[in-house]
C-alpha positions as CSV (number, residue, x, y, z in Angstrom):
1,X,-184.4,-23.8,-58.4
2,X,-186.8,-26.8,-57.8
3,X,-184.9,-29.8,-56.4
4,X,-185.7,-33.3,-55.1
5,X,-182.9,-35.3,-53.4
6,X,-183.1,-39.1,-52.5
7,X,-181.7,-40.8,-50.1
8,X,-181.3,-43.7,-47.8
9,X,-180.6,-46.3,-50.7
10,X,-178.8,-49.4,-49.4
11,X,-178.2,-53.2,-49.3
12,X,-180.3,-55.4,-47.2
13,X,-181.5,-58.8,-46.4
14,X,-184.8,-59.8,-47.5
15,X,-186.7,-59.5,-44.8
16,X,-185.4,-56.5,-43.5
17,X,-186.5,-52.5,-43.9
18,X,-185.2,-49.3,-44.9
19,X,-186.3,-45.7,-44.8
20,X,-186.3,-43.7,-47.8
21,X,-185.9,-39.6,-47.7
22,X,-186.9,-37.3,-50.6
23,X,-185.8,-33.7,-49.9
24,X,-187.3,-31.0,-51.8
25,X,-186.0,-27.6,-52.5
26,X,-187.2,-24.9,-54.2
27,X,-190.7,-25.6,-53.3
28,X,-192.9,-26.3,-51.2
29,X,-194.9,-29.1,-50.7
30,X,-198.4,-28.1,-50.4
31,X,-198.3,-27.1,-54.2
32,X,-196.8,-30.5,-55.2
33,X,-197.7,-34.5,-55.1
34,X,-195.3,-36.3,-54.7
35,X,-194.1,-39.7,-56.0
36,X,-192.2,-42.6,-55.9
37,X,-191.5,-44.4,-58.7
38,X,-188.4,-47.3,-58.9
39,X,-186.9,-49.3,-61.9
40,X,-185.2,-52.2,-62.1
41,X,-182.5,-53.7,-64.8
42,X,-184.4,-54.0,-67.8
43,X,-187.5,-52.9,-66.9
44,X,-189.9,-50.0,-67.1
45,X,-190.3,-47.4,-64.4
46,X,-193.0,-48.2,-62.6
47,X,-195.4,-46.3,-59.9
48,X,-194.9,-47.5,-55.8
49,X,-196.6,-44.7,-53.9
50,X,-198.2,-41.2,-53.9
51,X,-199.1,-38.8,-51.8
52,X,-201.4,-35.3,-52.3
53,X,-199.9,-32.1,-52.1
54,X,-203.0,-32.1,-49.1
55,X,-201.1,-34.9,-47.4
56,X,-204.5,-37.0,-47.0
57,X,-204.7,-38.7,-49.8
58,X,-201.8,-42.2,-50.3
59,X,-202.2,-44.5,-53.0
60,X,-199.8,-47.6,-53.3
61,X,-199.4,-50.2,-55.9
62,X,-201.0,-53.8,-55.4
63,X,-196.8,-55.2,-55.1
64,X,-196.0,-53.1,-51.9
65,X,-199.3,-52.5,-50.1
66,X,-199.2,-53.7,-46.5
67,X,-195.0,-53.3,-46.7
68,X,-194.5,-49.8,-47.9
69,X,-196.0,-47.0,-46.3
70,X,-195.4,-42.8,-47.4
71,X,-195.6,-40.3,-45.2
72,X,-194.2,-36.5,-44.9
73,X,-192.7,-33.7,-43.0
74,X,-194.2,-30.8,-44.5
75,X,-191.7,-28.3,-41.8
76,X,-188.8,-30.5,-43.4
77,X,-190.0,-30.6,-46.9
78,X,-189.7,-34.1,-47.0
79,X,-191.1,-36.9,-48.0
80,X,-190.4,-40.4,-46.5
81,X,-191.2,-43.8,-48.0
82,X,-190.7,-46.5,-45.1
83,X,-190.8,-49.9,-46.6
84,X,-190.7,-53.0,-44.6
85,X,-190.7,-57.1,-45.3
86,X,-188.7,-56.5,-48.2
87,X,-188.2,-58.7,-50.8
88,X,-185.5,-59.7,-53.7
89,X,-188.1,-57.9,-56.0
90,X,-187.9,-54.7,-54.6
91,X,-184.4,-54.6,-56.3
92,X,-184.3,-51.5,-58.0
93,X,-183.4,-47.5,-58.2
94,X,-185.9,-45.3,-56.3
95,X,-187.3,-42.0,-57.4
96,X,-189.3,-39.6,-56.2
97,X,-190.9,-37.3,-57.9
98,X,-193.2,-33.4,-58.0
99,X,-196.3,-33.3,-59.6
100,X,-197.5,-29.6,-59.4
101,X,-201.3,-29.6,-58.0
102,X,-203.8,-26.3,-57.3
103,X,-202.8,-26.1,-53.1
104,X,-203.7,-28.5,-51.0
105,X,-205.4,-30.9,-53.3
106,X,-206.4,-34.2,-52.7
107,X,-205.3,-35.7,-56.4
108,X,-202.2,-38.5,-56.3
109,X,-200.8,-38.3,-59.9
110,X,-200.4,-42.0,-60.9
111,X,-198.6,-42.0,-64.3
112,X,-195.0,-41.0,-64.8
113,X,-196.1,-38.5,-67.5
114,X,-198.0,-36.7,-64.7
115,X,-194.7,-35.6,-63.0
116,X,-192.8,-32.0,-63.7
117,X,-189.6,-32.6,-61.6
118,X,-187.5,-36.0,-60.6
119,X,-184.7,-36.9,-58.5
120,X,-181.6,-38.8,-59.3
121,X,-182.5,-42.2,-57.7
122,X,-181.2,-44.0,-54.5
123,X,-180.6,-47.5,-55.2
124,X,-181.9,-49.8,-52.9
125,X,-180.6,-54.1,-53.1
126,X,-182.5,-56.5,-51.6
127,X,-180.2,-59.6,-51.4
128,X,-178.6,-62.3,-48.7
């Protein structure tokens, strides 16, 4: 059964980082791109980072370039979304999600509609 587990959600002071963990079972990553996405009260989901099921290929939006950075473990199935200098705005419930891809591709899947399978969320407060 394909599964993605989030973790590493917590409260912190603007300014400060954390280190986001999205465990997949079920699958393995070379198939799958994978996503983070995050959503705040009353607002859409909305796209952070991606990163090919080839591992080469990253794309970020615009509001966290140069503070958020994805990476994996492909012998831990994980993917890792470290995100530093953070802000009030970054407030919201983090997702990661599997976008299945030929194997090894370079393609980052940027719309939500792209993505097969989804976690359940971490949430992450950015706050004094």
């Amino acid at each position: 059964q394909l599964q993605l587990v989030e973790s590493g959600g917590d409260l912190v002071q603007p300014g400060g980082s954390l280190r986001l963990s999205c465990a997949a079972s079920g699958f393995t990553l070379g198939y799958y791109a994978i996503g983070w996405f995050r959503q705040a009260p009353g607002k859409e989901r909305e796209g952070v980072s991606c990163i090919s099921s080839s591992g080469t290929n990253t794309n970020s939006a615009d509001s966290v370039k140069g503070r958020f950075d994805i990476s994996r473990d492909k012998a831990k199935n994980t993917v890792y979304l470290q995100m530093n200098s953070l802000k009030p705005e970054d407030t919201a419930v983090y997702y990661c999600a599997a976008h299945r891809t030929s194997y090894s591709s370079s393609y980052c899947a940027g719309k939500l509609s792209e993505y097969d399978y989804w976690g359940q969320g971490t949430q992450v407060t950015v706050s004094s």
